[in-house]
N, CA and C atoms of all chains as a GROMACS GRO file, in nm:
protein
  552
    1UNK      N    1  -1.790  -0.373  -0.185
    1UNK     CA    2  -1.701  -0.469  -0.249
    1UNK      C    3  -1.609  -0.397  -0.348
    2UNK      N    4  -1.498  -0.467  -0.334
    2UNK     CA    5  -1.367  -0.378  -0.432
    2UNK      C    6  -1.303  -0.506  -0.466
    3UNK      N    7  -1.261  -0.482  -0.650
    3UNK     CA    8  -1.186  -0.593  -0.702
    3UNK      C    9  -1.031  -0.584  -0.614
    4UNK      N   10  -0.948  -0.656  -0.624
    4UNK     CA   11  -0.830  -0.644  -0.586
    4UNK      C   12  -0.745  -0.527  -0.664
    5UNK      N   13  -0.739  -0.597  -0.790
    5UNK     CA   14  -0.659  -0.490  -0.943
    5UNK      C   15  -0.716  -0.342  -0.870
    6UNK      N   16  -0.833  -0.316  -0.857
    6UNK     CA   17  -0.884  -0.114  -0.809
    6UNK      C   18  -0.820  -0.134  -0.709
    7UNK      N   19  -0.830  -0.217  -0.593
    7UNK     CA   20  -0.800  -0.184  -0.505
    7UNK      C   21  -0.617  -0.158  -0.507
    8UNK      N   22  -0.556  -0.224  -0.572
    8UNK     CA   23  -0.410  -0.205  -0.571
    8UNK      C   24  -0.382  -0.050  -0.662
    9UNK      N   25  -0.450  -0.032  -0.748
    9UNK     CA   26  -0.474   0.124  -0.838
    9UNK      C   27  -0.485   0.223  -0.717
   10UNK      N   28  -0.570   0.161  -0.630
   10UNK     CA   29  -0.589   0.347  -0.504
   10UNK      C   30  -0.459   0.346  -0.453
   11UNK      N   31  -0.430   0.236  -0.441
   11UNK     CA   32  -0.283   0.272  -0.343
   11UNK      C   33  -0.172   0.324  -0.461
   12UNK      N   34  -0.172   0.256  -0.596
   12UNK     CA   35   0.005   0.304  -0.617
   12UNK      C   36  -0.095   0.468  -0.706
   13UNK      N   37  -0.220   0.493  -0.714
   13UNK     CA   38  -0.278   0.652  -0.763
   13UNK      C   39  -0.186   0.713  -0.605
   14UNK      N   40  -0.197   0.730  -0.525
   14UNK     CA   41  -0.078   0.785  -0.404
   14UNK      C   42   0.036   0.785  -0.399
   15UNK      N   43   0.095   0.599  -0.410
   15UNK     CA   44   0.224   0.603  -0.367
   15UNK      C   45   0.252   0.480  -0.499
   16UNK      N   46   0.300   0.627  -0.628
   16UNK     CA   47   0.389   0.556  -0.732
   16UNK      C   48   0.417   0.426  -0.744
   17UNK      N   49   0.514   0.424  -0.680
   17UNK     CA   50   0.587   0.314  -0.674
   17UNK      C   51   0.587   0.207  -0.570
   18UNK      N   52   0.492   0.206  -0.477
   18UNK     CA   53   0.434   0.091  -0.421
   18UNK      C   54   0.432  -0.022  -0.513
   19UNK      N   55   0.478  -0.185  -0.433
   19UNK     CA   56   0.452  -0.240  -0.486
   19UNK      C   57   0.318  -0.335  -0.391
   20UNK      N   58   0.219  -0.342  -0.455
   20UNK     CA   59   0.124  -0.401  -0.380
   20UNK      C   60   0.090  -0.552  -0.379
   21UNK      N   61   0.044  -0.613  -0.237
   21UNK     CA   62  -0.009  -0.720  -0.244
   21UNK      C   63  -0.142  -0.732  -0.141
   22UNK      N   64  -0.235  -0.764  -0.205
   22UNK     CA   65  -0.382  -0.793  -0.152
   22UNK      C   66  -0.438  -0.911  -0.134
   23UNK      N   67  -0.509  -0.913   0.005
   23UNK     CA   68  -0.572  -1.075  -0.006
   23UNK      C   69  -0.646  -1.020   0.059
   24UNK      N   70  -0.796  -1.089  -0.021
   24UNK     CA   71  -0.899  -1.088   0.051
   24UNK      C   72  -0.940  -1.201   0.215
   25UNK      N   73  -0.952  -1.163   0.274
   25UNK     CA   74  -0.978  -1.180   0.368
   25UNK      C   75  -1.068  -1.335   0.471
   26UNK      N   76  -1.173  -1.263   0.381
   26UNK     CA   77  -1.312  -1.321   0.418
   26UNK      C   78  -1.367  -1.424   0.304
   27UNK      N   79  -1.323  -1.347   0.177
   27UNK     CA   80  -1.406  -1.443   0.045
   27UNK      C   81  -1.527  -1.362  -0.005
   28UNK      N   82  -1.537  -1.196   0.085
   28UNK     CA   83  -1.666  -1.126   0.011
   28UNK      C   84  -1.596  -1.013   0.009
   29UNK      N   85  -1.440  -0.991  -0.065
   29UNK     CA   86  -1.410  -0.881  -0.170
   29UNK      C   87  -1.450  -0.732  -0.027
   30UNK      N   88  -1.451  -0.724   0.069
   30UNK     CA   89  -1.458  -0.618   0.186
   30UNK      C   90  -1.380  -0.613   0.319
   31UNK      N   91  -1.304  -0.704   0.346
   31UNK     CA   92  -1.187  -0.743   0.427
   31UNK      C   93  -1.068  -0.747   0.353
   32UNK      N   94  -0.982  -0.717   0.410
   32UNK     CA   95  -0.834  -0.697   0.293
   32UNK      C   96  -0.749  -0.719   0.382
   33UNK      N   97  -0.616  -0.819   0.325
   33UNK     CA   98  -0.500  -0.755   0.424
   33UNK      C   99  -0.399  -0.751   0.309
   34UNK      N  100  -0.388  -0.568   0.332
   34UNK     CA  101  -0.247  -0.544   0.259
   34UNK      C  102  -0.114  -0.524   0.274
   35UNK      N  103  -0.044  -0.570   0.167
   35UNK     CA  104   0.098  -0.542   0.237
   35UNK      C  105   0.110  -0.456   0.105
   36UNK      N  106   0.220  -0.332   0.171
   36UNK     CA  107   0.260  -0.206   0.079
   36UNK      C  108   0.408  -0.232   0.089
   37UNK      N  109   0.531  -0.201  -0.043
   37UNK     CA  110   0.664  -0.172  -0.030
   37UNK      C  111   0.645  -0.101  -0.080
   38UNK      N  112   0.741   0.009  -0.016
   38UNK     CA  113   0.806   0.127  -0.104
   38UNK      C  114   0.875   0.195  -0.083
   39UNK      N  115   0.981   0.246  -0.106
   39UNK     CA  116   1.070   0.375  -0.129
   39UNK      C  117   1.030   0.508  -0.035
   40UNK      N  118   0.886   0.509  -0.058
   40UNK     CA  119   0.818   0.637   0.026
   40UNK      C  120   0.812   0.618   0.172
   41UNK      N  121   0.855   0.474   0.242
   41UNK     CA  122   0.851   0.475   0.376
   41UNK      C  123   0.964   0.473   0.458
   42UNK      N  124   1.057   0.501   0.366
   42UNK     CA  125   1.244   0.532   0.462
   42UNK      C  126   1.230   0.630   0.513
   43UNK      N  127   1.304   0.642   0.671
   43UNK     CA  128   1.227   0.742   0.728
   43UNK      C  129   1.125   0.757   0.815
   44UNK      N  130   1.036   0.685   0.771
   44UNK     CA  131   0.883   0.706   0.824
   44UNK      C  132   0.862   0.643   0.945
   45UNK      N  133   0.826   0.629   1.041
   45UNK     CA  134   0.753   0.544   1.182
   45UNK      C  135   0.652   0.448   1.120
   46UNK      N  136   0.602   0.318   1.193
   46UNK     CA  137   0.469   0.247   1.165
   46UNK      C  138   0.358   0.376   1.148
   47UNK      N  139   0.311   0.447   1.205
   47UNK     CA  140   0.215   0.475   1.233
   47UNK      C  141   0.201   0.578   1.100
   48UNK      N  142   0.290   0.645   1.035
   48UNK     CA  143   0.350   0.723   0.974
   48UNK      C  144   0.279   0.703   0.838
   49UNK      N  145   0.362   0.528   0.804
   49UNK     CA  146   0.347   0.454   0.703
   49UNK      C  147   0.190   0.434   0.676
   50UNK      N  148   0.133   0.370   0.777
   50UNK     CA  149  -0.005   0.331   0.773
   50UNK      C  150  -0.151   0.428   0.754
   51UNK      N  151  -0.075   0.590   0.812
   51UNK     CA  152  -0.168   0.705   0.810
   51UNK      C  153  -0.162   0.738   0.633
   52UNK      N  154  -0.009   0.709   0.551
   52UNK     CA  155  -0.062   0.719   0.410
   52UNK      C  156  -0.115   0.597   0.282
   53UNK      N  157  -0.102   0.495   0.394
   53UNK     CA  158  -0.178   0.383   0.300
   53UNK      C  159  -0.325   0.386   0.341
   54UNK      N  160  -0.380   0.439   0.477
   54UNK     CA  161  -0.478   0.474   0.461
   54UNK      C  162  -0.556   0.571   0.409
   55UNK      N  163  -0.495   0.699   0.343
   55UNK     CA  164  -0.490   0.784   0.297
   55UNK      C  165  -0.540   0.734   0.172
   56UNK      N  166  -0.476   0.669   0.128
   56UNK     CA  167  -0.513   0.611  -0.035
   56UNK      C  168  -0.654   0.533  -0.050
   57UNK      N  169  -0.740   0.472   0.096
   57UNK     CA  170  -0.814   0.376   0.090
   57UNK      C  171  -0.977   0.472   0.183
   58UNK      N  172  -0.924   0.587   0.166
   58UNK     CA  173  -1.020   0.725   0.253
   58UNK      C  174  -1.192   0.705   0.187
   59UNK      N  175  -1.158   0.705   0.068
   59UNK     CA  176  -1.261   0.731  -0.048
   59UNK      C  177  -1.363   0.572  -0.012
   60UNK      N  178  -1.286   0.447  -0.058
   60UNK     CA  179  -1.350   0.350  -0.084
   60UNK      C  180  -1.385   0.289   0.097
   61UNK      N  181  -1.351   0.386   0.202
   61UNK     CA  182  -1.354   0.286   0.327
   61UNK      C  183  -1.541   0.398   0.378
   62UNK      N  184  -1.487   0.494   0.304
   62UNK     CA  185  -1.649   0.597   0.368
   62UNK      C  186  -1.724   0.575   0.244
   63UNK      N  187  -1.728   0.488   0.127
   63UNK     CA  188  -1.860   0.442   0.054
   63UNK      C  189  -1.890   0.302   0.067
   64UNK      N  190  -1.800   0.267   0.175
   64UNK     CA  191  -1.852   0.108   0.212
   64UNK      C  192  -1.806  -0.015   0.128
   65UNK      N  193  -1.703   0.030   0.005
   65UNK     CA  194  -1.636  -0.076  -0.050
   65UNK      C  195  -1.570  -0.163   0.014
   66UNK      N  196  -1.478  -0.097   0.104
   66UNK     CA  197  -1.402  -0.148   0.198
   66UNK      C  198  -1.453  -0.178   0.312
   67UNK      N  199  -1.455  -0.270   0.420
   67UNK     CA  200  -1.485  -0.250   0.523
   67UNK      C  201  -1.384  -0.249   0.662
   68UNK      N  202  -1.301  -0.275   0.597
   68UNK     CA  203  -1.158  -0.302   0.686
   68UNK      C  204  -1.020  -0.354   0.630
   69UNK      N  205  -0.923  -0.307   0.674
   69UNK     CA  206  -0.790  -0.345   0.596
   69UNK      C  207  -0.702  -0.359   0.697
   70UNK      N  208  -0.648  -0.459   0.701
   70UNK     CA  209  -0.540  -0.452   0.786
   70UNK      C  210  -0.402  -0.432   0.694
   71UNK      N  211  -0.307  -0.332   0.715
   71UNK     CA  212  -0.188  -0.305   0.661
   71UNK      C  213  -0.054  -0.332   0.718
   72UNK      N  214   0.008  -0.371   0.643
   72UNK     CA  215   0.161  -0.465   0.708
   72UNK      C  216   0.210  -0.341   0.569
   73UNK      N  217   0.354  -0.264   0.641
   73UNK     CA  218   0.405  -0.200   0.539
   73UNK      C  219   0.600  -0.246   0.540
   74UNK      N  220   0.617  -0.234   0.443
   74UNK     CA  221   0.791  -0.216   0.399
   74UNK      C  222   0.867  -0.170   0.357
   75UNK      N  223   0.982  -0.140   0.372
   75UNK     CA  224   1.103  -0.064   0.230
   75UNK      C  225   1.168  -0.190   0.209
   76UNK      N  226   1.154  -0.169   0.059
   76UNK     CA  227   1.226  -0.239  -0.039
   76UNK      C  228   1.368  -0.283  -0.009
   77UNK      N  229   1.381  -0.426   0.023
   77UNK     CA  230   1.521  -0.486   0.074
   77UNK      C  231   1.647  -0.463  -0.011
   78UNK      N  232  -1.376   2.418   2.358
   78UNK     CA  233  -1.387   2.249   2.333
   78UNK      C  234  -1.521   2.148   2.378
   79UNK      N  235  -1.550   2.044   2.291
   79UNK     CA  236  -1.649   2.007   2.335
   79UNK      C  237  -1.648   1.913   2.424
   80UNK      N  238  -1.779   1.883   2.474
   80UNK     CA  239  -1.816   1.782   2.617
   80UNK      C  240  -1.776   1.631   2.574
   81UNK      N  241  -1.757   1.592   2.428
   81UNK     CA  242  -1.734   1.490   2.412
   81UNK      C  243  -1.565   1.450   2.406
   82UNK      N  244  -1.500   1.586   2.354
   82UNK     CA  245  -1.389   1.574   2.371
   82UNK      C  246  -1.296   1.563   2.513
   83UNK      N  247  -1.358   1.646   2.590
   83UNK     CA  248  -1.330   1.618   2.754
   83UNK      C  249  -1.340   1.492   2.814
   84UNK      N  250  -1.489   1.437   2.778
   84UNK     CA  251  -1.480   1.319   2.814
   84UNK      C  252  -1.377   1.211   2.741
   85UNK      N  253  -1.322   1.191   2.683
   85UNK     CA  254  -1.254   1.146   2.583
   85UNK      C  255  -1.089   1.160   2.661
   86UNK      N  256  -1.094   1.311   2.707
   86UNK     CA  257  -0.949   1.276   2.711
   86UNK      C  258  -0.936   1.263   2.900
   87UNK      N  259  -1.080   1.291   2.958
   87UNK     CA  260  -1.058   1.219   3.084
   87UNK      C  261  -1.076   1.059   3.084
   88UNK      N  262  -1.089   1.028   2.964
   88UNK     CA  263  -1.080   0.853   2.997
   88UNK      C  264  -0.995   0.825   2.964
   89UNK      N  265  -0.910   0.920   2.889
   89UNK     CA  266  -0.720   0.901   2.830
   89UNK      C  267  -0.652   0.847   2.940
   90UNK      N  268  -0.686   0.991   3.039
   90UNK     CA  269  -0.622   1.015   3.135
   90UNK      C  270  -0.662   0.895   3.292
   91UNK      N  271  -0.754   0.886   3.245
   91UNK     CA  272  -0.763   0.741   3.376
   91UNK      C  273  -0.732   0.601   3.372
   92UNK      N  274  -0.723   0.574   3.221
   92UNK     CA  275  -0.664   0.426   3.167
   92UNK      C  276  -0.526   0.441   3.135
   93UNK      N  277  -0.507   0.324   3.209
   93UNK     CA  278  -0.289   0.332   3.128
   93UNK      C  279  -0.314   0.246   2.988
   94UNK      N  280  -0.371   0.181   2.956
   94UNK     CA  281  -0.423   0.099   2.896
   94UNK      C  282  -0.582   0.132   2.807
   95UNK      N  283  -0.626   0.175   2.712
   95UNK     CA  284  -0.757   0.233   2.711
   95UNK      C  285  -0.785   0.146   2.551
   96UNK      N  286  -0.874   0.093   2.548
   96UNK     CA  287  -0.928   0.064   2.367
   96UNK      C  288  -1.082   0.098   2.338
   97UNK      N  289  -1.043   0.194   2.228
   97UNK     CA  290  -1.188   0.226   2.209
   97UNK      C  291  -1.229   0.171   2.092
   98UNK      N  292  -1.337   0.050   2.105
   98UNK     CA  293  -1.374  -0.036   2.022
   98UNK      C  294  -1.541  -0.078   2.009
   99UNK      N  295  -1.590  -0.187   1.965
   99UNK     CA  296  -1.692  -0.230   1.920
   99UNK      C  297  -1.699  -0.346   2.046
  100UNK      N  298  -1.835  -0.310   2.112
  100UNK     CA  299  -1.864  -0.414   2.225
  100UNK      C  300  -1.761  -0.393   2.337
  101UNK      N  301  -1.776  -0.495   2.436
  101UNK     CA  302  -1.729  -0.504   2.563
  101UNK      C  303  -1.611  -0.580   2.550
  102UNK      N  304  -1.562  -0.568   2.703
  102UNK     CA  305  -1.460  -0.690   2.696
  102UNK      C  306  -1.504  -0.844   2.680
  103UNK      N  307  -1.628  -0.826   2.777
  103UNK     CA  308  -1.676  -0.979   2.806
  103UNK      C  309  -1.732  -0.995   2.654
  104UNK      N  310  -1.845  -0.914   2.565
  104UNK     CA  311  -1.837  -0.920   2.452
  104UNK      C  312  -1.791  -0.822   2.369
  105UNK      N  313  -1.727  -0.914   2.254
  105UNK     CA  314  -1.671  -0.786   2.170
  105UNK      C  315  -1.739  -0.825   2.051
  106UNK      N  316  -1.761  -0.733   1.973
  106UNK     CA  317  -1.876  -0.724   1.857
  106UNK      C  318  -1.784  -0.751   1.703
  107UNK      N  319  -1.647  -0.728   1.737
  107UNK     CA  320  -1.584  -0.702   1.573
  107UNK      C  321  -1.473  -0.808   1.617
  108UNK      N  322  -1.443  -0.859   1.517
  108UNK     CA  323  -1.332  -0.914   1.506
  108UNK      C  324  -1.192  -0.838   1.561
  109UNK      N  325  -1.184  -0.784   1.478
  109UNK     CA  326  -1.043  -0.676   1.487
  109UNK      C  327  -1.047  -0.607   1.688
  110UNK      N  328  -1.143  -0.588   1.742
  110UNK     CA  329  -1.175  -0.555   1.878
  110UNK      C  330  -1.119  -0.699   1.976
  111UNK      N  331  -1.204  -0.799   1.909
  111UNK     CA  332  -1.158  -0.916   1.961
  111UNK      C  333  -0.985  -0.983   1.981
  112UNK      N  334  -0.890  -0.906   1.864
  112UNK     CA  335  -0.782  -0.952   1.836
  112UNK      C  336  -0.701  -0.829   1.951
  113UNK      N  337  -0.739  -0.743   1.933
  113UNK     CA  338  -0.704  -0.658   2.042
  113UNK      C  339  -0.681  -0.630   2.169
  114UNK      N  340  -0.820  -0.685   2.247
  114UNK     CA  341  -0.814  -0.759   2.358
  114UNK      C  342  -0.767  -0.897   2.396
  115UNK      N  343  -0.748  -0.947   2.269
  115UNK     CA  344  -0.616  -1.135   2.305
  115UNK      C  345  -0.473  -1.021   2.336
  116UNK      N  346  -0.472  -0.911   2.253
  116UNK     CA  347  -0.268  -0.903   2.255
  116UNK      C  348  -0.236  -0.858   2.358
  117UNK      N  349  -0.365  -0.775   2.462
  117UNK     CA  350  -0.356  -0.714   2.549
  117UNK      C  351  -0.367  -0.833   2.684
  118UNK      N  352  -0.439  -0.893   2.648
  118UNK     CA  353  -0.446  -1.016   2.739
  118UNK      C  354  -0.306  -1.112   2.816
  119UNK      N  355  -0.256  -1.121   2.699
  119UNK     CA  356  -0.099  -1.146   2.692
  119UNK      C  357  -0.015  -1.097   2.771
  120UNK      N  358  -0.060  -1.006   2.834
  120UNK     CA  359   0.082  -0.945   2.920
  120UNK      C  360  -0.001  -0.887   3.064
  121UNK      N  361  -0.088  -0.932   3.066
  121UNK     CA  362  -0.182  -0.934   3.182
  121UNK      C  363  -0.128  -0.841   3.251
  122UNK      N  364  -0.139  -0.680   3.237
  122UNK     CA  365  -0.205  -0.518   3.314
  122UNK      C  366  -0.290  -0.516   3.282
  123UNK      N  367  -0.345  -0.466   3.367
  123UNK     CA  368  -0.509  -0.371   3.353
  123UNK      C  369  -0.524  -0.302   3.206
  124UNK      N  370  -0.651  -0.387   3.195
  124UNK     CA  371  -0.676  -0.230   3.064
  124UNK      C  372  -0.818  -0.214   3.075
  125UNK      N  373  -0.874  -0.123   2.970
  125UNK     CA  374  -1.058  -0.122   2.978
  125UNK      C  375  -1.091  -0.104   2.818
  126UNK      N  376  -1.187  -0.119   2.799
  126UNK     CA  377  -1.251  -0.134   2.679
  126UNK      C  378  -1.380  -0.053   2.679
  127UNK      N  379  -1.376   0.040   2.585
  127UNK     CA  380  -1.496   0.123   2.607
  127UNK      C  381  -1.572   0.134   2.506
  128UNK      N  382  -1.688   0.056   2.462
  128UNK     CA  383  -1.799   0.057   2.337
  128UNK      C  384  -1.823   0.205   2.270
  129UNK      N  385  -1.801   0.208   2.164
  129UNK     CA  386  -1.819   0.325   2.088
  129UNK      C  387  -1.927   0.247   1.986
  130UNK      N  388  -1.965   0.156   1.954
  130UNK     CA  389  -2.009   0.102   1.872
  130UNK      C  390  -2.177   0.202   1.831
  131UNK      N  391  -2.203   0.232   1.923
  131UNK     CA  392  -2.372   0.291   1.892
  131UNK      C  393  -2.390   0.444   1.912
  132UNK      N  394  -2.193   0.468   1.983
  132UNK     CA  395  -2.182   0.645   1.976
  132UNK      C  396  -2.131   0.706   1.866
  133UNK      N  397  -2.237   0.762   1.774
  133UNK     CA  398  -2.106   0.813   1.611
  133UNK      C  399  -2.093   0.916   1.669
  134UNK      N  400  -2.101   1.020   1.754
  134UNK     CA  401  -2.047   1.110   1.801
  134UNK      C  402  -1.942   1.108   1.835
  135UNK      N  403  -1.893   1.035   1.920
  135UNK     CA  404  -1.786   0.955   1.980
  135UNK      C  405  -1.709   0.954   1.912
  136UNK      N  406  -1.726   0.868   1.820
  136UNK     CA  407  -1.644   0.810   1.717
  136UNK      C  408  -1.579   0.882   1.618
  137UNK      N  409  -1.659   1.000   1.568
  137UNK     CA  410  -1.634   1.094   1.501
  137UNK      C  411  -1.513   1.187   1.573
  138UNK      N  412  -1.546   1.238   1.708
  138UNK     CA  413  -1.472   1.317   1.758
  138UNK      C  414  -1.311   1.183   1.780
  139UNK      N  415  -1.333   1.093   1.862
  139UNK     CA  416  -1.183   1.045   1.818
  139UNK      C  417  -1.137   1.008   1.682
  140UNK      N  418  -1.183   1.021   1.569
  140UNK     CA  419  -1.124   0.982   1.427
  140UNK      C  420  -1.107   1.135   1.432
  141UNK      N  421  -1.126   1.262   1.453
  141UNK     CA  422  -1.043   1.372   1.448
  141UNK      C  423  -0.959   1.441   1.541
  142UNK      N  424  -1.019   1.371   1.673
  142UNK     CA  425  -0.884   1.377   1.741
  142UNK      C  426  -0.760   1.280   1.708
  143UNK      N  427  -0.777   1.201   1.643
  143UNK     CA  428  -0.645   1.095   1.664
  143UNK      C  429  -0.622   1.076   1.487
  144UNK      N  430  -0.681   1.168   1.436
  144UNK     CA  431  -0.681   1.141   1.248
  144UNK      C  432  -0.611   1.018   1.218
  145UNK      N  433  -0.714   0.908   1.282
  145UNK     CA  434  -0.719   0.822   1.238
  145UNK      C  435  -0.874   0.672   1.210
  146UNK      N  436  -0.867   0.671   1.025
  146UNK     CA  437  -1.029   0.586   1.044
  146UNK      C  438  -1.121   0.507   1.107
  147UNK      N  439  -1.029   0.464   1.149
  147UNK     CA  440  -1.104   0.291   1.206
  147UNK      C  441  -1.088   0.263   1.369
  148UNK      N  442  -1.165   0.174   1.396
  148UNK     CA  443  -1.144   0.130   1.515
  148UNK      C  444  -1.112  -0.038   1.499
  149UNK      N  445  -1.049  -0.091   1.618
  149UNK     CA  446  -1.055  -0.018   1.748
  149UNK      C  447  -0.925   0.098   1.761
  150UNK      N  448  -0.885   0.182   1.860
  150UNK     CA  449  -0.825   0.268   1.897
  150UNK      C  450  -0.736   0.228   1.997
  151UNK      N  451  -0.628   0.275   2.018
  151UNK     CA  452  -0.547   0.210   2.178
  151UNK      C  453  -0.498   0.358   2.184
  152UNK      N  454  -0.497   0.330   2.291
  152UNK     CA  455  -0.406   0.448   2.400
  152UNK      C  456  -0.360   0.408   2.476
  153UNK      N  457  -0.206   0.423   2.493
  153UNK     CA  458  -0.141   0.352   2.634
  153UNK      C  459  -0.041   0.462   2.691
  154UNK      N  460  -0.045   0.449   2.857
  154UNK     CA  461  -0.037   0.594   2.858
  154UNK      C  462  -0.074   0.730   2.823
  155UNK      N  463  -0.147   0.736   2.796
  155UNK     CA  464  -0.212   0.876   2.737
  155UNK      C  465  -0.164   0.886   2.581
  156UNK      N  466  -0.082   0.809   2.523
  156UNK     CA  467  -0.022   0.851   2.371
  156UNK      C  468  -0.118   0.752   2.312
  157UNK      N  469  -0.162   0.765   2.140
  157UNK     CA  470  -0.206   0.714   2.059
  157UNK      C  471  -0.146   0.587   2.013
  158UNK      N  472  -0.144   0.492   2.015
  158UNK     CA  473  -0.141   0.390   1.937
  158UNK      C  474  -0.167   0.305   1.785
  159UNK      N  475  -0.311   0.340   1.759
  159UNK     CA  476  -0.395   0.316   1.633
  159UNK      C  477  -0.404   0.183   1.670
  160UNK      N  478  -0.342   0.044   1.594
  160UNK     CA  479  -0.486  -0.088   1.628
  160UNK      C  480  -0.366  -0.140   1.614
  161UNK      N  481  -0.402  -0.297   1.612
  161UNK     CA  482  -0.302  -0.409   1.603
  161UNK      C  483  -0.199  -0.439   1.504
  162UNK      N  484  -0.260  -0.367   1.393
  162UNK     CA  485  -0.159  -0.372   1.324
  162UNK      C  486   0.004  -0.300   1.342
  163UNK      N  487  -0.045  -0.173   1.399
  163UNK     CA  488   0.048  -0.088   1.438
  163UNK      C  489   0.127  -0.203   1.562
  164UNK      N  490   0.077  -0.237   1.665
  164UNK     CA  491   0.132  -0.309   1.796
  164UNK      C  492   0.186  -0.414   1.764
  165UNK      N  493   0.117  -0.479   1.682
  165UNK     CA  494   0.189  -0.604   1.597
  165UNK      C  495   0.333  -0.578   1.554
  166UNK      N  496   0.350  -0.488   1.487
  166UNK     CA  497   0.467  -0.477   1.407
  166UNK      C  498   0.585  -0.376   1.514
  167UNK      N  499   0.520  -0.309   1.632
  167UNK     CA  500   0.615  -0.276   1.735
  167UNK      C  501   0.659  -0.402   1.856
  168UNK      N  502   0.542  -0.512   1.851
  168UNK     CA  503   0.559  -0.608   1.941
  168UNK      C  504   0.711  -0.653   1.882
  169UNK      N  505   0.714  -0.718   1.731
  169UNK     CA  506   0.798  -0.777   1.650
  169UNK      C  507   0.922  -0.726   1.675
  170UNK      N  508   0.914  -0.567   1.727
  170UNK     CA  509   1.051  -0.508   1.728
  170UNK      C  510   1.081  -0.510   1.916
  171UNK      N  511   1.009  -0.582   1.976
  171UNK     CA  512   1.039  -0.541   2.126
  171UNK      C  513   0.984  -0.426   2.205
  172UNK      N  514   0.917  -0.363   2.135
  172UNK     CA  515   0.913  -0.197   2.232
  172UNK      C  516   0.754  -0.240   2.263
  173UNK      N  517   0.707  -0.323   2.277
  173UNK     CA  518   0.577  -0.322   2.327
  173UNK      C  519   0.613  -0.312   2.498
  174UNK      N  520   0.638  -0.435   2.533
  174UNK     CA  521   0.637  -0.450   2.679
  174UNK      C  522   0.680  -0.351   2.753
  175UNK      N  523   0.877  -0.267   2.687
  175UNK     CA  524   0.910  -0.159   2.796
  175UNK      C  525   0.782  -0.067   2.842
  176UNK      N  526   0.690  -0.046   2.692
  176UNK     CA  527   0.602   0.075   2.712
  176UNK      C  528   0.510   0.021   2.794
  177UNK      N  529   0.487  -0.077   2.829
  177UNK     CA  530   0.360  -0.086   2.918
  177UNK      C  531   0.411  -0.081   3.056
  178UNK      N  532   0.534  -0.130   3.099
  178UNK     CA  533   0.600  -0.182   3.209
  178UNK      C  534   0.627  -0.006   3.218
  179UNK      N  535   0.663   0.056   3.149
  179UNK     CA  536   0.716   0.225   3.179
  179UNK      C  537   0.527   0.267   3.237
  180UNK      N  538   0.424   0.271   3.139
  180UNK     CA  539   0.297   0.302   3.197
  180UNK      C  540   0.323   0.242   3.331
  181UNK      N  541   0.309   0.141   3.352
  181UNK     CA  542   0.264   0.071   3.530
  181UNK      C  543   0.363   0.096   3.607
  182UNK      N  544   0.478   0.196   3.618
  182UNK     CA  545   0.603   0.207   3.678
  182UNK      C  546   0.687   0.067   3.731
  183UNK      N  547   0.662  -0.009   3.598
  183UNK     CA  548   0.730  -0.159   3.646
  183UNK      C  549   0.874  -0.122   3.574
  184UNK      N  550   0.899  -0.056   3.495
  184UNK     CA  551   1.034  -0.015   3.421
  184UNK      C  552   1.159  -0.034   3.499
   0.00000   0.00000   0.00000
């Protein structure tokens, strides 16, 4: 289990200036679906984007905080 | 190279269509496996579904072949995919179907 607030901290501890939004899922704080904006994904492919928001979530997905995230990513309109 | 990796990329190579996930088609064990096989369902080609669920060997060797965490996995055509989220957001843009219709030489 991961609060939301940490959980939005792992992502912008990576990517600065992400702006994050989290919803739990399920209602037991281990399902997530996030959406990431940022600056850092102009440029980038889906797959691109998603290999460094998972990057940020490495730690808390191999001690079992997390159990799954689904990620929707963006650049800033 | 190892025996698990061979096997791995001869099942690349025999599915145009391949998901490596939790449970079967007829059952699927995870949610996210389950959503996978609806998007694929949708456009009715062949695909297969291959349980990794009780192989961490397996599993291990494709999260470093494909450096990527989670399952389920897609492969279409022999190229990587990653999960629904990724297909989701290429469906949205159109390029799902050419790529499958290019796999089945329906292009």
């Amino acid at each position: 289990m991961i609060r939301i607030p940490d959980l939005i901290d792992l992502v912008q501890a990576k990517i600065p200036d992400a702006e994050v939004n989290a919803m739990d899922k399920t209602g037991m704080s281990d399902h997530f679906i996030i959406h990431v904006v940022s600056r850092e994904f102009e440029g980038k492919n889906v797959m691109e984007r998603h290999r460094m928001v998972q990057g940020c979530l490495t730690d808390a997905m191999k001690d079992g905080r997390i159990h799954a995230a689904e990620i929707k990513t963006d650049v800033p309109s | 190279m190892s025996a698990i990796e061979d096997e791995i990329k001869k099942e690349v190579a025999e599915n145009k269509i391949l998901i490596y996930g939790k449970g079967t088609k007829a059952a699927p064990q995870c949610g996210f496996t389950v959503e996978t096989i609806q998007f694929f369902n949708k456009y009715g080609y062949p695909f297969e579904v291959i349980n990794v669920l009780d192989n961490m060997p397996k599993r291990e060797a494709l999260n470093q072949m494909t450096n990527w965490p989670t399952l389920p996995k897609v492969f279409i055509n022999g190229d990587f995919y990653g999960d629904t989220d990724i297909l989701d957001e290429m469906e949205a843009k159109g390029e799902v179907e050419p790529l499958i219709k290019k796999a089945f030489g329906d292009a």
